[in-house]
C-alpha angles and dihedrals in degrees: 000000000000139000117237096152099155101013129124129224135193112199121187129200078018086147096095145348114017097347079062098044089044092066101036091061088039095056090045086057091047119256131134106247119197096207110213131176135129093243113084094232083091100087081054090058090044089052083060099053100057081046091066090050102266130116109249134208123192133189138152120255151184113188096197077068109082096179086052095046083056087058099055094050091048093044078050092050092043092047112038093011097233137050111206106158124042116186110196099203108135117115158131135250103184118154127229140156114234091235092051097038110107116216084250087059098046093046089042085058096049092041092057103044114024099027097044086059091052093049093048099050091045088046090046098041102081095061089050108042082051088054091037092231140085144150118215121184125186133206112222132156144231087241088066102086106317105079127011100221101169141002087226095077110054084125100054086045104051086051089050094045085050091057087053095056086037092057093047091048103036096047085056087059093040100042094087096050087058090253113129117192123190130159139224127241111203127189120193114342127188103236101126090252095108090054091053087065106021143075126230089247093054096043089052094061099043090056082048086060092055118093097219089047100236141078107255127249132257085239099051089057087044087057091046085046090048095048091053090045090059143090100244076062095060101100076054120094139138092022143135117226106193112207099181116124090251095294085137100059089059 
């Protein structure tokens, strides 16, 4: 699909889904893939990884954490010498009314998912602007902005939709240092964390609303990731590549 022979990757929330997914492809097309989460399902993951023919590095993380996410990147540098590719996946899908969120649940949202891809890219820039390349990838969503699929999740919108503005104004910043950075936008996926918050009733007509008729696999948004992550997507940066089975044409 794509070469990444001697390229180095740092995948966050890898310990499932399609950060899972992420590195697993990742790793088949040859890159080296440091696997970080806070759930310990993660050395699992990196075992795979290595089983697919790529060196693997696992540590524990937790992006709301910047002086952590520094940690990861130097354990990276001081490993495998380099870091070329950052995929900013980690986050967080809890429900709540407004009138019920509490301003921790709110924060511990934004923190997770908007924040963490904040700390990770600061945490990541200063090896690639010194090599002059780099590849980010952020994780969205079709709630941010795109669809409005619940009102329990204004909180999980408002950070998706965050991760959108950050990629088109931060890939303004990081275009002349040879650092592109895009999101994904995903619809429905099937990781089990629907499932988590919904309830069938409310899953079934989501998939209805889809065009293709069914929710997308983890391994349909780590091919968009890994396109964007290439080198045929160099000419690509500060956009927004939906992967939603058409949900937000509807």
């Amino acid at each position: 699909m794509f070469d990444f022979d001697d390229r180095v990757a740092i995948v966050t929330g890898a310990g499932g889904g399609i950060g899972e997914a992420t590195a697993l492809l990742l790793a088949e097309q040859g890159a080296t893939v440091v696997v970080t989460d806070v759930i310990p399902e993660r050395e699992a993951v990196g075992e795979a990884v290595e089983e697919r023919g790529g060196d693997a590095l696992v540590r524990e993380l937790d992006v709301t954490d910047a002086g952590a996410a520094a940690g990861v990147v130097e354990d990276t540098l001081e490993t495998f010498g380099r870091l070329d590719v950052l995929v900013n996946n980690a986050g967080i899908f809890p429900t709540a009314t407004l009138e019920e969120m509490t301003a921790e649940e709110w924060q511990r949202v934004i923190d997770v998912n908007l924040t963490g891809v904040f700390n990770c890219t600061k945490a990541a820039l200063p090896a690639m602007r010194e090599a002059g390349y780099g590849r980010i990838v952020n994780v969205s969503s079709a709630a941010g902005g795109h669809v409005g699929w619940s009102g329990d999740l204004s909180h999980y919108a408002a950070s998706k939709g965050g991760v959108v503005g950050f990629t088109r104004s931060a890939a303004i910043d990081l275009g002349p240092d040879g650092i592109t950075m895009n999101a994904v936008v995903p619809g429905m996926v099937d990781t089990g964390a629907a499932e988590e918050v919904a309830d069938e009733e409310a899953i079934e007509a989501a998939v209805a609303a889809t065009p293709v008729g069914r929710q997308g696999d983890p391994e349909e948004l780590a091919a968009a990731i890994a396109y964007l992550a290439s080198e045929p997507a160099a000419f690509v940066t500060g956009a927004s590549l939906v992967v939603d089975g058409g949900i937000t044409l509807v």
